[in-house]
PQR file of N, CA, C, O and H, with PARSE charges and radii, in Angstrom:
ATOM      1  N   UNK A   1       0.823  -1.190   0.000 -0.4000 1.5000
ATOM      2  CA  UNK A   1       0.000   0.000   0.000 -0.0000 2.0000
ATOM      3  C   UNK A   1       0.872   1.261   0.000  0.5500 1.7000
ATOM      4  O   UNK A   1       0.564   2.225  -0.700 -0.5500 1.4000
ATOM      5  N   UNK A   2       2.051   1.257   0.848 -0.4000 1.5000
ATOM      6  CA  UNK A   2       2.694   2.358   0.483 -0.0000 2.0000
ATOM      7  C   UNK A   2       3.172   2.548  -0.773  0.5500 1.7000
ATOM      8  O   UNK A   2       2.919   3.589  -1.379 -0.5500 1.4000
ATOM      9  H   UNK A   2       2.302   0.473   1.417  0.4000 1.0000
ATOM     10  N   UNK A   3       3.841   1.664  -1.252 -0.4000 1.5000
ATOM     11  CA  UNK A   3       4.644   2.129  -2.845 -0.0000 2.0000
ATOM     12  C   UNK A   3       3.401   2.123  -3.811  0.5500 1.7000
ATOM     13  O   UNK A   3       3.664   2.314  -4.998 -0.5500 1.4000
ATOM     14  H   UNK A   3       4.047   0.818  -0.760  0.4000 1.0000
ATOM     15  N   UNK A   4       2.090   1.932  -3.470 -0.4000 1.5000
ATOM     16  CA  UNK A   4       1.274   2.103  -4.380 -0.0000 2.0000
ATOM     17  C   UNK A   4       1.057   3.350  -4.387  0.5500 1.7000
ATOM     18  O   UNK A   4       1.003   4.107  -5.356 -0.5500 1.4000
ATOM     19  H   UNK A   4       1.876   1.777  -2.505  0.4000 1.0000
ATOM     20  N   UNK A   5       0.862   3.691  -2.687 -0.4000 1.5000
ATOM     21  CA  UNK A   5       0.452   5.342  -2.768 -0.0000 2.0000
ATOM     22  C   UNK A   5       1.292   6.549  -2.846  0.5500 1.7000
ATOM     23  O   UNK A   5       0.877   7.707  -2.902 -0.5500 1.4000
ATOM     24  H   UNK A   5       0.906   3.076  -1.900  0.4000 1.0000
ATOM     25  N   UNK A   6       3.085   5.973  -2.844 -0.4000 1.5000
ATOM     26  CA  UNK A   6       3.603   7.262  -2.734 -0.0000 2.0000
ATOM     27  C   UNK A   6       4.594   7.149  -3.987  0.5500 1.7000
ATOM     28  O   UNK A   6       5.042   8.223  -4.389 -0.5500 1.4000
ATOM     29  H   UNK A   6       3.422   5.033  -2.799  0.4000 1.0000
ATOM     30  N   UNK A   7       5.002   5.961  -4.671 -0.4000 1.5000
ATOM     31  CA  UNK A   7       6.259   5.831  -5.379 -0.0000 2.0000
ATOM     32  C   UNK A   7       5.835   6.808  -6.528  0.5500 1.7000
ATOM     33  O   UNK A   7       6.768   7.540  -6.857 -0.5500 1.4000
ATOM     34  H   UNK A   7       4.638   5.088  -4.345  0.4000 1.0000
ATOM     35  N   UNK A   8       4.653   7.019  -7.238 -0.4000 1.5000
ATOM     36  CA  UNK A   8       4.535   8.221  -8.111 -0.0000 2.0000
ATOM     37  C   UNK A   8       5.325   9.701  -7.685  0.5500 1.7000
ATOM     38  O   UNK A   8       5.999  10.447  -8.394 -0.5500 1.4000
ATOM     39  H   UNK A   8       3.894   6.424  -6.971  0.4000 1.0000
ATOM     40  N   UNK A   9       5.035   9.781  -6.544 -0.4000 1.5000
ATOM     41  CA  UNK A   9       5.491  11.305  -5.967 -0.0000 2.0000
ATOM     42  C   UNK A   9       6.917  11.252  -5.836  0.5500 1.7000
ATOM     43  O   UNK A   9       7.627  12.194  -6.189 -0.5500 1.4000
ATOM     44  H   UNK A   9       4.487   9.174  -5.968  0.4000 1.0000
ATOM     45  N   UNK A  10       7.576   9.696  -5.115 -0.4000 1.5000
ATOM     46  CA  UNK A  10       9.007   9.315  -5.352 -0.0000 2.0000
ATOM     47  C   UNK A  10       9.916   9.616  -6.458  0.5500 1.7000
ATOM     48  O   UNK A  10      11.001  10.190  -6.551 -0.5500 1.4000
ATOM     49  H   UNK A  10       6.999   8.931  -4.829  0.4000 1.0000
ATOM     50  N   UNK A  11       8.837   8.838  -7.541 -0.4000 1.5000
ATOM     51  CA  UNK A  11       9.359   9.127  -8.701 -0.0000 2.0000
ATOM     52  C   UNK A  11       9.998  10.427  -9.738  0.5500 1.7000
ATOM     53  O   UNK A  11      11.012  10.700 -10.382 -0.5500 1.4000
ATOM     54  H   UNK A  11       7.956   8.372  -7.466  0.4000 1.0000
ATOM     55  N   UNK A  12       8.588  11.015  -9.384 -0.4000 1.5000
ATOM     56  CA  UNK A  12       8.717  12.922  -9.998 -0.0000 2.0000
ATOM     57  C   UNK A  12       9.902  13.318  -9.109  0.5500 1.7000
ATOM     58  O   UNK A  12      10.940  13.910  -9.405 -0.5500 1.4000
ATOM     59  H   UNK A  12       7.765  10.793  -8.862  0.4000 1.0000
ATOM     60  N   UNK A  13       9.512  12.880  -8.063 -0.4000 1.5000
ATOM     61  CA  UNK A  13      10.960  13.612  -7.326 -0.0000 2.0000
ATOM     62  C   UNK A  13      12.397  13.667  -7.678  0.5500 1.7000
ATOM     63  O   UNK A  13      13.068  14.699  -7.689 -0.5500 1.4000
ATOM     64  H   UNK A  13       8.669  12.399  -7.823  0.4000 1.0000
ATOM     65  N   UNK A  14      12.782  12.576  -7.940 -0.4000 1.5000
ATOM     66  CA  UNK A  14      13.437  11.599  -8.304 -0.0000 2.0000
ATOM     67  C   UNK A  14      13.772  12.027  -9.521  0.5500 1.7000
ATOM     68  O   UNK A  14      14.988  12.044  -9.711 -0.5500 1.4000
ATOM     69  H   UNK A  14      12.237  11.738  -7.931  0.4000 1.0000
ATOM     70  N   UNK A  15      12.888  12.494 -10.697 -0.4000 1.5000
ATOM     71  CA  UNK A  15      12.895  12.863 -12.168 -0.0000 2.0000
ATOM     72  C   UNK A  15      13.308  14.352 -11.975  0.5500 1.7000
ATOM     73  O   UNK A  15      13.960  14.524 -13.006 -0.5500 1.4000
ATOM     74  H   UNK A  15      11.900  12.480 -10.542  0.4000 1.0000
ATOM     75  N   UNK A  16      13.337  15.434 -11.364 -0.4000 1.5000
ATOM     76  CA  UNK A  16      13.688  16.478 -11.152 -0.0000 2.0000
ATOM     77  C   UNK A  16      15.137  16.733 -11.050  0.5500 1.7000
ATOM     78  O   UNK A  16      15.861  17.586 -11.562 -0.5500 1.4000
ATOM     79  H   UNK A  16      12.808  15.294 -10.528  0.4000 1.0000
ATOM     80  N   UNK A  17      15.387  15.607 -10.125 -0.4000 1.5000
ATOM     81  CA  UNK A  17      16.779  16.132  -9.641 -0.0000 2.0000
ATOM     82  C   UNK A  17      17.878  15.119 -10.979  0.5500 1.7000
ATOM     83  O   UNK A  17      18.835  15.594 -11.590 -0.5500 1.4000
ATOM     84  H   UNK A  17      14.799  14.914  -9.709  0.4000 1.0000
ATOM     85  N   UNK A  18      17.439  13.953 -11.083 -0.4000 1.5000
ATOM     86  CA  UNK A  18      18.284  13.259 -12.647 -0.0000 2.0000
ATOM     87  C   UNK A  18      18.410  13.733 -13.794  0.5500 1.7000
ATOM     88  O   UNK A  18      19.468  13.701 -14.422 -0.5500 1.4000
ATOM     89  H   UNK A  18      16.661  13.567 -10.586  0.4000 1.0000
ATOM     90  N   UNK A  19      16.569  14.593 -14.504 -0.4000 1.5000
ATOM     91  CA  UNK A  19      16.552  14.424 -15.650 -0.0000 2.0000
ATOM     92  C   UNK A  19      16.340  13.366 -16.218  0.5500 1.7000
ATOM     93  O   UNK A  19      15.814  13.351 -17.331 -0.5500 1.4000
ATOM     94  H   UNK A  19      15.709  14.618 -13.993  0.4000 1.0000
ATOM     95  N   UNK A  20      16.716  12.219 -15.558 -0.4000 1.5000
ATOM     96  CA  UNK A  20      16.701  10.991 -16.445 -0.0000 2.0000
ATOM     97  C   UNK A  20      15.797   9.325 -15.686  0.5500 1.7000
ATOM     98  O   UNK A  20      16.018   8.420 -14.882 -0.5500 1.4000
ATOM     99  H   UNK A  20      17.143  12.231 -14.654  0.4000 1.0000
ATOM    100  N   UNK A  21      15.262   9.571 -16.167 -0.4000 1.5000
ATOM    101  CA  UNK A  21      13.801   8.634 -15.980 -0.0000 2.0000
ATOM    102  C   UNK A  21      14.556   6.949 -15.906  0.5500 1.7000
ATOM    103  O   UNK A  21      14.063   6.204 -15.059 -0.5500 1.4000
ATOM    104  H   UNK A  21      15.083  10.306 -16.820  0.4000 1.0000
ATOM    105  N   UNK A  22      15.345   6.563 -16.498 -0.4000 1.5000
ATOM    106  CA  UNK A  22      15.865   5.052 -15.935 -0.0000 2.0000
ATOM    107  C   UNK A  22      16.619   4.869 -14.521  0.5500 1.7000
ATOM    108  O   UNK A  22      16.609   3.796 -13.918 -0.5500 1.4000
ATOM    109  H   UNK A  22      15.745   7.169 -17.186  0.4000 1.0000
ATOM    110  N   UNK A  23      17.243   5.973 -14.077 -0.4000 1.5000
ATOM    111  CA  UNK A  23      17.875   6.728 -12.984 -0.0000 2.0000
ATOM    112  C   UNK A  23      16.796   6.418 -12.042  0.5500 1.7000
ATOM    113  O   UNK A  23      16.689   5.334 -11.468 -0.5500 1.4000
ATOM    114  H   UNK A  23      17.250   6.845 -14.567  0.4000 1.0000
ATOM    115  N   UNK A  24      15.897   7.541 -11.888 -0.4000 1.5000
ATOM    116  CA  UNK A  24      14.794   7.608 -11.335 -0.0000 2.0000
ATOM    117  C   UNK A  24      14.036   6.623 -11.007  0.5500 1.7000
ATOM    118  O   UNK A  24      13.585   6.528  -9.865 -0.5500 1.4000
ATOM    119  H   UNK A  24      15.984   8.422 -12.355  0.4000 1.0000
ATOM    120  N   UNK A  25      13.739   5.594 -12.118 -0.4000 1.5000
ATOM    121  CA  UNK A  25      13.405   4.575 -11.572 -0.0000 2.0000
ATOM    122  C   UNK A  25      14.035   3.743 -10.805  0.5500 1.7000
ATOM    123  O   UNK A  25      13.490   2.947 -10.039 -0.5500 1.4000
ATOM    124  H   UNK A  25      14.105   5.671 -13.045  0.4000 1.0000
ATOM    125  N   UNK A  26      15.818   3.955 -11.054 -0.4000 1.5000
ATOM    126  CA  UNK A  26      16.828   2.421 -10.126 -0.0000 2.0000
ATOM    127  C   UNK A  26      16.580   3.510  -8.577  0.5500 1.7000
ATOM    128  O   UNK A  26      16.491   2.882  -7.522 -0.5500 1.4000
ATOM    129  H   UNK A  26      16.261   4.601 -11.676  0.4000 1.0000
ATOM    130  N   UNK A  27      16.497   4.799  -8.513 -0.4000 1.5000
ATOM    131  CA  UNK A  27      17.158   5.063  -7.320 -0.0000 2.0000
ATOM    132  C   UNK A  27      15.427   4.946  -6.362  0.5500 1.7000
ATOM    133  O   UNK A  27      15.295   4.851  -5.142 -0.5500 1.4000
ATOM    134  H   UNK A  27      16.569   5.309  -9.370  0.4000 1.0000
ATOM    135  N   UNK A  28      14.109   5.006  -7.605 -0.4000 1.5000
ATOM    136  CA  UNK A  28      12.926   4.841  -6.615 -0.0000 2.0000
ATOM    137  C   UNK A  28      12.746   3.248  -5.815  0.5500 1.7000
ATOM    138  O   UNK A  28      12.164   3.172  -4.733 -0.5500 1.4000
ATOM    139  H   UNK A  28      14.216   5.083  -8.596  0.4000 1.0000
ATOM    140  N   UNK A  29      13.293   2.093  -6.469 -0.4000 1.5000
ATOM    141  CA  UNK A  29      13.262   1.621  -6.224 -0.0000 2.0000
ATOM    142  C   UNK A  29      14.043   1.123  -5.069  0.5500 1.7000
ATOM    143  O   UNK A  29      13.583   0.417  -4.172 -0.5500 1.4000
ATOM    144  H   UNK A  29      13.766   2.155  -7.348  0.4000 1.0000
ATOM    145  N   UNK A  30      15.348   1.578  -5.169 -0.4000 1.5000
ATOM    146  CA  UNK A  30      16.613   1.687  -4.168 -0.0000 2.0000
ATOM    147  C   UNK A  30      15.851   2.129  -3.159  0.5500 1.7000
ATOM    148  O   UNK A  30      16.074   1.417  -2.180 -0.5500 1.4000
ATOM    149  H   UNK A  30      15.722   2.152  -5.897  0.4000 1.0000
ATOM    150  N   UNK A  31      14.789   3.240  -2.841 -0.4000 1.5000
ATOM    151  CA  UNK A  31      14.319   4.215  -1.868 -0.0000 2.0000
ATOM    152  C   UNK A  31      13.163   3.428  -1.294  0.5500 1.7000
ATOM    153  O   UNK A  31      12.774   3.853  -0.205 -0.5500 1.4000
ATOM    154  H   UNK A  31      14.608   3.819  -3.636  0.4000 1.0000
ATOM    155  N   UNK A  32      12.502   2.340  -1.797 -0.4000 1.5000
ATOM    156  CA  UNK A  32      11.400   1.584  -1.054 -0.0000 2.0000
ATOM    157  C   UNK A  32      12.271   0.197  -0.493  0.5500 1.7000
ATOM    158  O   UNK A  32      12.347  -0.273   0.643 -0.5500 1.4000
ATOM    159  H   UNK A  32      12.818   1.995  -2.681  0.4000 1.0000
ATOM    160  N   UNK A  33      12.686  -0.098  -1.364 -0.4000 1.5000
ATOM    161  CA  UNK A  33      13.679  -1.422  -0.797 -0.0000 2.0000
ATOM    162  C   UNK A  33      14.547  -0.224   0.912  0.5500 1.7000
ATOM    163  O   UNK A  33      14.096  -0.424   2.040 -0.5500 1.4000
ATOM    164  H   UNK A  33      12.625   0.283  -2.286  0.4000 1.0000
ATOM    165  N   UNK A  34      15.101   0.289   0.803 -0.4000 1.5000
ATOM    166  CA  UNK A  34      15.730   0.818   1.931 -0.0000 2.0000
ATOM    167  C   UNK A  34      14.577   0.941   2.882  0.5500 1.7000
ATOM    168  O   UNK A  34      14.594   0.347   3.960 -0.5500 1.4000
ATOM    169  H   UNK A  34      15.468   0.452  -0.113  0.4000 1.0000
ATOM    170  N   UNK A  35      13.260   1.939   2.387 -0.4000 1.5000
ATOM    171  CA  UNK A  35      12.173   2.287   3.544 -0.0000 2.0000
ATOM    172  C   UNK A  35      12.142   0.898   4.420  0.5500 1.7000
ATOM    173  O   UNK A  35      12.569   0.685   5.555 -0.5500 1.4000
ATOM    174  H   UNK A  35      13.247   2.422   1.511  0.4000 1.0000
ATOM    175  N   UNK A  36      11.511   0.067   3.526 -0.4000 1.5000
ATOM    176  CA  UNK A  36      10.873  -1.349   3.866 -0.0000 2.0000
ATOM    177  C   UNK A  36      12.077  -2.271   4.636  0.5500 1.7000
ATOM    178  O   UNK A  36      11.715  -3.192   5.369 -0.5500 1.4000
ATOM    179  H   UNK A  36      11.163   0.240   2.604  0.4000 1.0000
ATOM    180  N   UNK A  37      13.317  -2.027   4.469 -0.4000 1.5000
ATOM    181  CA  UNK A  37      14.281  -2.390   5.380 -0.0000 2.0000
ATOM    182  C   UNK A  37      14.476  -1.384   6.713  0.5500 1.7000
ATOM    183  O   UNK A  37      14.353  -1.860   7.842 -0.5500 1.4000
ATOM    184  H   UNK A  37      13.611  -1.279   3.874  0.4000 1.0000
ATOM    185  N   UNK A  38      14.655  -0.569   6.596 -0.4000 1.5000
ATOM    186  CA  UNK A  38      14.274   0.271   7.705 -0.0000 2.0000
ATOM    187  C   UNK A  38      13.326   1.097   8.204  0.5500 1.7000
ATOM    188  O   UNK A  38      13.302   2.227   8.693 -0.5500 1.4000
ATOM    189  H   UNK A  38      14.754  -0.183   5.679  0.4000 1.0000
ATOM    190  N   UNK A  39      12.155  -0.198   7.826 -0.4000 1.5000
ATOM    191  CA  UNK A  39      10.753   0.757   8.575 -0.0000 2.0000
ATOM    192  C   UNK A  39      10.767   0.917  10.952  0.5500 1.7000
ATOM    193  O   UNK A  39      10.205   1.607  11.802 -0.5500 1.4000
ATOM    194  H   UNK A  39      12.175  -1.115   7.428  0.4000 1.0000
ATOM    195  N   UNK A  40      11.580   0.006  10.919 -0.4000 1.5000
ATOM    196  CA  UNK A  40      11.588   0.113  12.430 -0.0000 2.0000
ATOM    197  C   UNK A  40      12.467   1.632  12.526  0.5500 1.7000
ATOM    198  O   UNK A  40      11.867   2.425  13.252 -0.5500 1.4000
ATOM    199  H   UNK A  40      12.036  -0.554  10.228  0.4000 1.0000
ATOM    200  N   UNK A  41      13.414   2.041  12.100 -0.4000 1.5000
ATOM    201  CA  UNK A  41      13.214   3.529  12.088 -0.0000 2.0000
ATOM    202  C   UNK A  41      12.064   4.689  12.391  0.5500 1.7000
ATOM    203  O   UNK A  41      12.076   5.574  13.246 -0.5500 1.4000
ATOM    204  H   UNK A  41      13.902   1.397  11.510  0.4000 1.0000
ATOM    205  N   UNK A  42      11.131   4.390  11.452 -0.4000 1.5000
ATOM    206  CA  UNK A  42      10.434   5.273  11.301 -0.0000 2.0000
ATOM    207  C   UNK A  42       9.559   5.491  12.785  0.5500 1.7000
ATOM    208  O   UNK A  42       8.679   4.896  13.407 -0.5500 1.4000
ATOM    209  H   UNK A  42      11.121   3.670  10.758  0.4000 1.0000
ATOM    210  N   UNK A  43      10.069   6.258  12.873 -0.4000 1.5000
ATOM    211  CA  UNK A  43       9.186   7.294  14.097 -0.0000 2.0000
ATOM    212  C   UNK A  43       7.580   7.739  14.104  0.5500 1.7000
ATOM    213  O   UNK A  43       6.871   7.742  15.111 -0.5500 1.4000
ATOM    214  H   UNK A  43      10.784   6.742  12.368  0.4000 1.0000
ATOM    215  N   UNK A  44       7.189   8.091  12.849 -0.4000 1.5000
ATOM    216  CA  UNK A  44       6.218   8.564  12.783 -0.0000 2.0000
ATOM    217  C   UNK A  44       5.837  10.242  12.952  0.5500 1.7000
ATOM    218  O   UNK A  44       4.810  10.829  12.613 -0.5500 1.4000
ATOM    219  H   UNK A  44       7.764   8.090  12.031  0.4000 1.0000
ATOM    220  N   UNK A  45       7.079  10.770  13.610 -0.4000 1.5000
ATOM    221  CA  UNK A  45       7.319  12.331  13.860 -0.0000 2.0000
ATOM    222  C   UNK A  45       6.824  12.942  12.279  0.5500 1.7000
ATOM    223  O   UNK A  45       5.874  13.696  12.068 -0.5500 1.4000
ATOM    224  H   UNK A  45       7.914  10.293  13.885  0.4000 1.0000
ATOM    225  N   UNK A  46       7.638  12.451  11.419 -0.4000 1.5000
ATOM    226  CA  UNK A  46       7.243  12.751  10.350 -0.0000 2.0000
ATOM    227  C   UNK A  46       6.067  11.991   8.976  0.5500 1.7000
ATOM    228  O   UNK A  46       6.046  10.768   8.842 -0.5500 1.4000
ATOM    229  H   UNK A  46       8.410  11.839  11.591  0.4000 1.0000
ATOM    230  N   UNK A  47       5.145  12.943   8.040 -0.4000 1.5000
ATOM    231  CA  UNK A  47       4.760  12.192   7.431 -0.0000 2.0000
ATOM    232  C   UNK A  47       5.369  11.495   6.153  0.5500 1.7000
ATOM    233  O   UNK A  47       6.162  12.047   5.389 -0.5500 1.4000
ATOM    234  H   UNK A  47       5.162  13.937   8.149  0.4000 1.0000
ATOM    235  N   UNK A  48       4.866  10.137   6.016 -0.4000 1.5000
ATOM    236  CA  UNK A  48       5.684   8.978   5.325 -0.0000 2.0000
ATOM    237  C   UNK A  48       6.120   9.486   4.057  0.5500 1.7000
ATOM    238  O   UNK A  48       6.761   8.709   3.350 -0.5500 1.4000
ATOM    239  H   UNK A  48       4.222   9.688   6.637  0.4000 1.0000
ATOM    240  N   UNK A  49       5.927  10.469   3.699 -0.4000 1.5000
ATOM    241  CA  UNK A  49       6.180  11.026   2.071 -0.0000 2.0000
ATOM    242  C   UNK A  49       7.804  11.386   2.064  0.5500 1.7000
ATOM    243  O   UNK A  49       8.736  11.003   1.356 -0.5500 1.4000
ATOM    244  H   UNK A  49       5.405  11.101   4.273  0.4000 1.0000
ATOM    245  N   UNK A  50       7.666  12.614   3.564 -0.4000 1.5000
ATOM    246  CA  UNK A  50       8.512  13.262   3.615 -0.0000 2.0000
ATOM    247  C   UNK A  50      10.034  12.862   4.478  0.5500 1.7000
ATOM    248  O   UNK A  50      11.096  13.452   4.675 -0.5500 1.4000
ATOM    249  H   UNK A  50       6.909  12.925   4.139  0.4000 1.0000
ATOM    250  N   UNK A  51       9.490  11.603   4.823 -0.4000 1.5000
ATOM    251  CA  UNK A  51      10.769  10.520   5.508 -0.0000 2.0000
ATOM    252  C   UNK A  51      11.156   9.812   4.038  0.5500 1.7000
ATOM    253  O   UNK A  51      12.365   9.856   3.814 -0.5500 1.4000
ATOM    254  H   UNK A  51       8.628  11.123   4.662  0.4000 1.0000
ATOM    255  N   UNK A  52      10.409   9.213   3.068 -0.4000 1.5000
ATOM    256  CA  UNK A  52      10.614   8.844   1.805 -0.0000 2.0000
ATOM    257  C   UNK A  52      11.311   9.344   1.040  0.5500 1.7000
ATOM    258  O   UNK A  52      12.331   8.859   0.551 -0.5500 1.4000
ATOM    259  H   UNK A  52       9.426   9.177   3.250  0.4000 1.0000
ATOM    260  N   UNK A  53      10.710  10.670   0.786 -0.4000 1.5000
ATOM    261  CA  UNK A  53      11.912  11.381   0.533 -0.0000 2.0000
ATOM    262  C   UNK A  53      12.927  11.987   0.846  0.5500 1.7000
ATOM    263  O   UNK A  53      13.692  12.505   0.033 -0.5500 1.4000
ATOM    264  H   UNK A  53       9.880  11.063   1.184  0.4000 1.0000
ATOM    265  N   UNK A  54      13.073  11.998   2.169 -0.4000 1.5000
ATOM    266  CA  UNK A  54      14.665  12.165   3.023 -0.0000 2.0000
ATOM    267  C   UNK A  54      15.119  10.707   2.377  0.5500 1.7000
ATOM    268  O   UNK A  54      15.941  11.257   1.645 -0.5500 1.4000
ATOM    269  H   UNK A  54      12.452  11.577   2.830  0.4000 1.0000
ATOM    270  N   UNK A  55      15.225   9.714   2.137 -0.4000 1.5000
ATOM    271  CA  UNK A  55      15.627   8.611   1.607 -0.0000 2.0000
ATOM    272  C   UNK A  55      15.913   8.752   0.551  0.5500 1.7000
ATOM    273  O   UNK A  55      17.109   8.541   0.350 -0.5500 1.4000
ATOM    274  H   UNK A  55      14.557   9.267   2.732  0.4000 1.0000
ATOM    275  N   UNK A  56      15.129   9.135  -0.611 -0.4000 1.5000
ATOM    276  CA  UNK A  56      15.122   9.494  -1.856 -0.0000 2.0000
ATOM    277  C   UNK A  56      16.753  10.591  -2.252  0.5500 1.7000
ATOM    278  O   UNK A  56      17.769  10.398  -2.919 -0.5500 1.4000
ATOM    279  H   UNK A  56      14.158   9.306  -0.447  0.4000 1.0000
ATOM    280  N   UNK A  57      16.339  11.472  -1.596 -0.4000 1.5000
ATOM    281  CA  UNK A  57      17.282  12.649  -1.666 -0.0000 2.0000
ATOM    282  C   UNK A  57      18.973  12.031  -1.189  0.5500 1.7000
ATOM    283  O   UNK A  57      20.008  12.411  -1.736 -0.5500 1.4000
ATOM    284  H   UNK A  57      15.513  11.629  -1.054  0.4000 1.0000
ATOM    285  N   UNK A  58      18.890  10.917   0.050 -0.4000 1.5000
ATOM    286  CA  UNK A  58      20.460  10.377   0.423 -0.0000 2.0000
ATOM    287  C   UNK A  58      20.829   9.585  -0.535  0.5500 1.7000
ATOM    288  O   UNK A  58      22.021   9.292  -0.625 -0.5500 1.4000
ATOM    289  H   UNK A  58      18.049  10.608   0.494  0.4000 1.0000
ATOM    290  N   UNK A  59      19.898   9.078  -1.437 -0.4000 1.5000
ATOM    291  CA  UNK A  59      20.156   7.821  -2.317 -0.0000 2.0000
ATOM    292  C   UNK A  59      20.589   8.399  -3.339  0.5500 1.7000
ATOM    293  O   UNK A  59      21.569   7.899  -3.892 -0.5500 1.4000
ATOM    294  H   UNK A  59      18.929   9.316  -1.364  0.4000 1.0000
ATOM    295  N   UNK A  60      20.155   9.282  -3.736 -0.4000 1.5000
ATOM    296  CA  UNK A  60      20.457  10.800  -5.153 -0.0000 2.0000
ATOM    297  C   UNK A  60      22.266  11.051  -4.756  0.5500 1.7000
ATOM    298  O   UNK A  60      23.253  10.827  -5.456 -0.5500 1.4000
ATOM    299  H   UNK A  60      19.359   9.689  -3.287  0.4000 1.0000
ATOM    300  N   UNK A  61      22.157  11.582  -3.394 -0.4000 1.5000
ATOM    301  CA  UNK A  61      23.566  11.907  -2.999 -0.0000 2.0000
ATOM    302  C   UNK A  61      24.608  11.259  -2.655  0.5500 1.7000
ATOM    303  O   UNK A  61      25.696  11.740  -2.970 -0.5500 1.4000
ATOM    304  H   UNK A  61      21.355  11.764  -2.825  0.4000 1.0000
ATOM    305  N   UNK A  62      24.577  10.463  -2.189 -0.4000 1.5000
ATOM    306  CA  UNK A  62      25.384   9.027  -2.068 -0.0000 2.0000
ATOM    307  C   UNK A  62      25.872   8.388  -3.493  0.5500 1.7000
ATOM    308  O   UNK A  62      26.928   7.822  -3.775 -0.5500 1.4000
ATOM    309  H   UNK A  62      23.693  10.072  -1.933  0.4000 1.0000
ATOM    310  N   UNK A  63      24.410   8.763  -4.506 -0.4000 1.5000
ATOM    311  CA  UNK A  63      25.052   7.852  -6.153 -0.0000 2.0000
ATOM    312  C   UNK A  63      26.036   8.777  -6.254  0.5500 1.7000
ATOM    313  O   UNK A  63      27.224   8.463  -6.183 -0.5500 1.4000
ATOM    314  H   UNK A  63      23.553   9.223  -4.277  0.4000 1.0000
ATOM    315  N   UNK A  64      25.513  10.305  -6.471 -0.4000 1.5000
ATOM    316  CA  UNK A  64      25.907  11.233  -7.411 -0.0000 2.0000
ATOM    317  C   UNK A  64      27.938  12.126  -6.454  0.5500 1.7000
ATOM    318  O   UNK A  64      28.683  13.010  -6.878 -0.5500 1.4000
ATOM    319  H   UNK A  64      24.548  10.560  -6.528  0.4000 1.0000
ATOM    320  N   UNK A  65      28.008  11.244  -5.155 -0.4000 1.5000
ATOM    321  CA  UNK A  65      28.993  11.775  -4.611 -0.0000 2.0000
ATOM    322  C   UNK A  65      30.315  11.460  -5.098  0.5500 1.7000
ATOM    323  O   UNK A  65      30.861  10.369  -5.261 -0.5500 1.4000
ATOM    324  H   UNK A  65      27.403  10.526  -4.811  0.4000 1.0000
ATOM    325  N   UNK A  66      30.808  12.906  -5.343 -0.4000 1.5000
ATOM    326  CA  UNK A  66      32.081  12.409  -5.931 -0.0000 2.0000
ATOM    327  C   UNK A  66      33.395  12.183  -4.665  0.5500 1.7000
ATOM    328  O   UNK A  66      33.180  12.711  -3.574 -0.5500 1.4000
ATOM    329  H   UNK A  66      30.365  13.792  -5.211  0.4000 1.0000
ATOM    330  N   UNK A  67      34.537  11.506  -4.832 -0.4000 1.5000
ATOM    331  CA  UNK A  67      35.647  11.151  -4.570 -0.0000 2.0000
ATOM    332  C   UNK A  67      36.686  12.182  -4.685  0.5500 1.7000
ATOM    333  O   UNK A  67      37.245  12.574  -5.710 -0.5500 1.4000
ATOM    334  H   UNK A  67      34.712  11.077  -5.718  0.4000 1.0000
ATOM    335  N   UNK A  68      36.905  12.670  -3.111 -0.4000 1.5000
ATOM    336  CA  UNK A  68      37.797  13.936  -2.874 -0.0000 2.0000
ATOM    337  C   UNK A  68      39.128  13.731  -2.480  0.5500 1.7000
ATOM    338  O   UNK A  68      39.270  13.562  -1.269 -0.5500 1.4000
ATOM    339  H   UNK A  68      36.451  12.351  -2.279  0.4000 1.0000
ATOM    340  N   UNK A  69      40.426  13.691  -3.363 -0.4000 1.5000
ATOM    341  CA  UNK A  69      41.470  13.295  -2.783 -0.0000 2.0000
ATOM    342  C   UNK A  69      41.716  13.586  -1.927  0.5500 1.7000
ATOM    343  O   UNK A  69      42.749  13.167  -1.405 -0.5500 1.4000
ATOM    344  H   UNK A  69      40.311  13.829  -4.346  0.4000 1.0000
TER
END
């Protein structure tokens, strides 16, 4: 029920910051596989969109981090 109801919004998100829609899809998927592994995390402080996409956004930055001698 969640990735039914939020991975669209994941996705756009996701498509904003790539540009590129095959991207978007490896890193939405990367971002529910992680939720669903670390749902005992979730607090609930926040709503599930916006913990999703705190996930979304580390998974973006973590690919896209470059290597600083």
């Amino acid at each position: 029920a969640l990735y039914i109801r939020y991975a669209p919004r994941v996705l756009g998100f996701l498509l904003k910051m790539t540009n590129d829609r095959s991207e978007a899809e490896d890193l939405t998927q990367e971002t529910f596989l992680a939720g669903f592994a670390g749902c005992r995390s979730y607090s609930g402080q926040s709503r599930p969109l916006a913990w999703l996409l705190g996930i979304a956004a580390r998974r973006f930055r973590d690919k896209h981090r470059t290597v600083q001698p």
